[in-house]
N, C-alpha and C positions, 0 to 999 in steps of 0.2 A: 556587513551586508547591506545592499541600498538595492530594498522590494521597488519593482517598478516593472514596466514593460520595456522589453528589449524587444529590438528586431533585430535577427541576423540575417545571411544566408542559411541556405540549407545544406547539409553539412557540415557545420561550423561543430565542435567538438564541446560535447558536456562541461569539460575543465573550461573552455575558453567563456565560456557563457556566464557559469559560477565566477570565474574571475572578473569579466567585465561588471558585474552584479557587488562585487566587492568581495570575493572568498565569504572565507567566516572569521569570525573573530581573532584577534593576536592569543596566541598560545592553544585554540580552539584545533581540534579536527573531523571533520565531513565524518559522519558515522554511517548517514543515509540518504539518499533524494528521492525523492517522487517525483515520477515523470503523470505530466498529462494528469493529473488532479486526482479527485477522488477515487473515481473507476480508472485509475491508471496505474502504475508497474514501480513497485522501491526495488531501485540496487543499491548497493554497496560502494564503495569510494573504488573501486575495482573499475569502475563503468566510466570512469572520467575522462577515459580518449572516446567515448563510445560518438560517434558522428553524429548530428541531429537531424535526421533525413529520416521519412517512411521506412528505407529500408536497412539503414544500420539499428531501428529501433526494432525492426522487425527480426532481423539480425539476432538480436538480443534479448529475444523475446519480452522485449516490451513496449511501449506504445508511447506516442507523441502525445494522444489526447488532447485536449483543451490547448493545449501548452505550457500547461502550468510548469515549475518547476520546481521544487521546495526541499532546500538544504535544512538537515539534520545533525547537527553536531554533539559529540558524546553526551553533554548536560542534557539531548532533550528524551523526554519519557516519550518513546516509540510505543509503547503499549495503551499509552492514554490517549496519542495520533490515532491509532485503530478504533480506540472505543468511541472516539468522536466520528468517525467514517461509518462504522455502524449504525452508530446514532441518527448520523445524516439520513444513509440509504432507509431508515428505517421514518422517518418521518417523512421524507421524498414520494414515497411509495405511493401512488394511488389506491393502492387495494382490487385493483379490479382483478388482478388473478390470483389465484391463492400461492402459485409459488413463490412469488415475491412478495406478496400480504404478508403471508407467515412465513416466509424464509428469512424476512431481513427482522423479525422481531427472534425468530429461533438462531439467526445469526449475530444478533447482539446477548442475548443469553449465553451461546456456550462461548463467547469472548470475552464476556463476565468471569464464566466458570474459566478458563483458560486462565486469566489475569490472575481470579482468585490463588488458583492452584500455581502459579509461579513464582506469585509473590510471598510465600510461604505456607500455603495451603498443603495441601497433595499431589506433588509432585510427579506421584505414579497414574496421576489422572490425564495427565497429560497425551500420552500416543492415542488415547480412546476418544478424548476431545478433539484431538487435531482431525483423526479419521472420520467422525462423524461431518466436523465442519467441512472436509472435504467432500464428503459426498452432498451434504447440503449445495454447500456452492455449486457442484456439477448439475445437481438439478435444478437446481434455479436457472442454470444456466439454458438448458435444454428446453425448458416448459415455459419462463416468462414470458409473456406477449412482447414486453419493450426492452428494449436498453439499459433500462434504471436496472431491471431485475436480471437482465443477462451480465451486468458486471460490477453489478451491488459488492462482490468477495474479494474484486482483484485485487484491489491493493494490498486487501489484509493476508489474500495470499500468496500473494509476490512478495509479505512481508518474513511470511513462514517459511519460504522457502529460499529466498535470497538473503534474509539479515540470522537466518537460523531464528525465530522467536519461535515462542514456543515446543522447541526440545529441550531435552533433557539438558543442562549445561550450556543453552545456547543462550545468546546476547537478551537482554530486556530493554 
């Protein structure tokens, strides 16, 4: 892989892009990408004809963002990606509202507790953490003043619900 800035057209296909960029490594395979950076959207290698235009991302219900792009192949720890995007949104935050004051500190806690309970903790905690981080996220979403706080979640849940993390038996 050779990080850098590409320009393409619009349009141009997720795969073609990843390739231009260098793939991933000999023997390596794509586990996950992030589209559009922090507050933007993981698919799955599934998504690699997916167009890169406003509306094939839209399509896909996910997002161009920044533009960022960032290939994840099976070696890397996608649970410790999240708890760094936490981490971020959580330091980013100005504080001036309280949904994203305390939502992106209540949302690196129960991604803690999630992490904890997958990595061999309790397992059975897991549906009760996802639901709550769920409803945390929609309020945040709803009540933030800005930006930061209306999409502090997504990636981590576009990660729960496209890469399967955090269910029961699903990918870490």
């Amino acid at each position: 892989m050779a990080p850098g800035l590409y320009e393409v057209p619009s349009g141009q296909s997720l795969r073609s892009v990843i390739d231009l960029a260098g793939g991933v490594g000999p023997g390596h395979t794509i586990r996950a990408i992030l589209l559009g950076g922090a507050a933007g959207t993981f698919v799955g290698p599934d998504a690699l004809d997916l167009p890169l235009s406003f509306e094939g991302a839209r399509a896909a219900k996910a997002t161009l963002g920044s533009g960022v792009i960032m290939v994840f192949d099976e070696t890397a720890d996608l649970v410790d990606t999240l708890a760094r995007i936490a981490e971020f949104f959580r330091h980013e935050s100005c504080g001036q509202c309280v949904p994203c004051r305390v939502g992106t500190i209540r949302q690196q806690e129960i991604l803690g507790r999630l992490r904890g309970a997958q990595r061999g903790g309790n397992p059975s905690g897991l549906p009760d953490s996802v639901a709550v981080f769920e409803e945390l996220s929609q309020a945040m979403r709803d009540a933030s003043i800005c930006g930061l706080g209306q999409t502090a979640s997504s990636a981590i849940e576009s990660a729960m619900a496209n890469l399967h993390l955090f269910r029961p038996g699903g990918a870490q």
